[in-house]
C-alpha angles and dihedrals in degrees: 000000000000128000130188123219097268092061110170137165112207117200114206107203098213115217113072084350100077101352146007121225096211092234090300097123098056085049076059099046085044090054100037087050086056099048092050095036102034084224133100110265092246089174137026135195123252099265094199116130086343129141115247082249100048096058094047084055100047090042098055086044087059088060096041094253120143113238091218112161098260100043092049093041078054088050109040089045083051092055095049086051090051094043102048084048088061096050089120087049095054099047090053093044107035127059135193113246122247127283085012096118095041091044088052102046093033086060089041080073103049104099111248097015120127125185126196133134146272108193143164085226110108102250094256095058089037088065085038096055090037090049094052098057103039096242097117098086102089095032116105093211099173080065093055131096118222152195098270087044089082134347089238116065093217090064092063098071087072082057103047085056097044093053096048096054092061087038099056093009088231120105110229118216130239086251088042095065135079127199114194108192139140106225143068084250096058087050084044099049082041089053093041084066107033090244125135128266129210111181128196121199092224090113140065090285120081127235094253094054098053087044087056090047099064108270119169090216132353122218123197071215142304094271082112109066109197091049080063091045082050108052102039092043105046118179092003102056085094083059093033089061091033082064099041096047089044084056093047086055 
């Protein structure tokens, strides 16, 4: 497998990033609580930036349920049902933002690059969200890192790596990789790492808050693609667009 000098993997984190789910997932996470606990979901954790398994844990705390193994595997497995249940719904309620679909398949041309995730969705809904709304063609998801990977979201990026270097049998360094999220916990899993981060405001946390966290670059959005070229690709986005109009020639 071939890569050109400007190698990079770029890690899309999925909800508010690429798409919003238009609330579906917490009506997954309130049905599935009531079919394992055989109570109403009165409370619910903050789901921001947060593994799949971290907000199962925290929710069943809020209720003073133990998140013993058994009892999160039941619920998580529950909340994919649900979810996947749900697939019409989500397609009717939720939307992809805008750019998203230029941004993916305009990097899928840039010589060496590689995109994948790194989400806080359980594998199983990531491929579902991505599947409804038609973004998972240039995304290399056997190389991402997900929600059912760690319980904190700073330790996916190991596995991200890890995972892509099976996957290309190539190890990416930390300056060749991009993280695009929208919360302090994607800049902090980037940080953790070393990696770059690249934040869009497309979330629940403003751009001056993402700016003051740490962030590399901050995006309003990615509806302008060659802001995206730009920014993950740093100083060899000029070499990166050379390559893709002298393929559109």
């Amino acid at each position: 497998m071939q890569f050109d000098q400007c190698a990079r993997l770029i890690l899309w984190d999925i909800d508010h990033t690429l798409l919003d789910g238009g609330g579906v997932s917490r009506d997954a996470y309130s049905s599935a609580f009531a079919r394992v606990t055989g109570r109403p979901m009165s409370r619910m954790a903050d789901m921001t930036g947060k593994t799949d398994l971290l907000i199962a844990s925290e929710t069943l705390r809020l209720h003073d349920i133990d998140p013993d193994p058994g009892t999160l595997t039941t619920f998580i497995t529950a909340v994919a049902e649900e979810l996947e249940a749900r697939a019409d719904l989500l397609a009717v309620r939720g939307h992809v933002l805008p750019g998203v679909p230029e941004a993916l398949d305009t990097l899928s041309r840039v010589p060496g690059v590689r995109q994948s995730v790194l989400t806080g969705n359980m594998r199983i809904l990531a491929e579902l969200k991505l599947g409804v709304f038609g973004l998972g063609e240039h995304l290399d998801l056997d190389a991402g890192a997900y929600g059912d990977d760690a319980e904190e979201r700073v330790a996916l990026l190991p596995c991200a790596w890890k995972r892509a270097q099976l996957h290309y049998r190539r190890d990416f360094s930390a300056t060749e990789t991009v993280i695009v999220g929208d919360t302090l916990m994607d800049i902090a899993t980037a940080k953790a790492g070393d990696a770059r981060v690249v934040a869009v405001a497309t979330g629940s946390v403003s751009a001056d808050e993402l700016h003051r966290g740490g962030a590399d670059i901050v995006l309003p959005d990615l509806a302008d693609t060659q802001a995206v070229l730009d920014a993950v690709l740093g100083a060899n986005a000029g070499e990166a667009s050379g390559s893709l109009t002298k393929l559109s020639e």
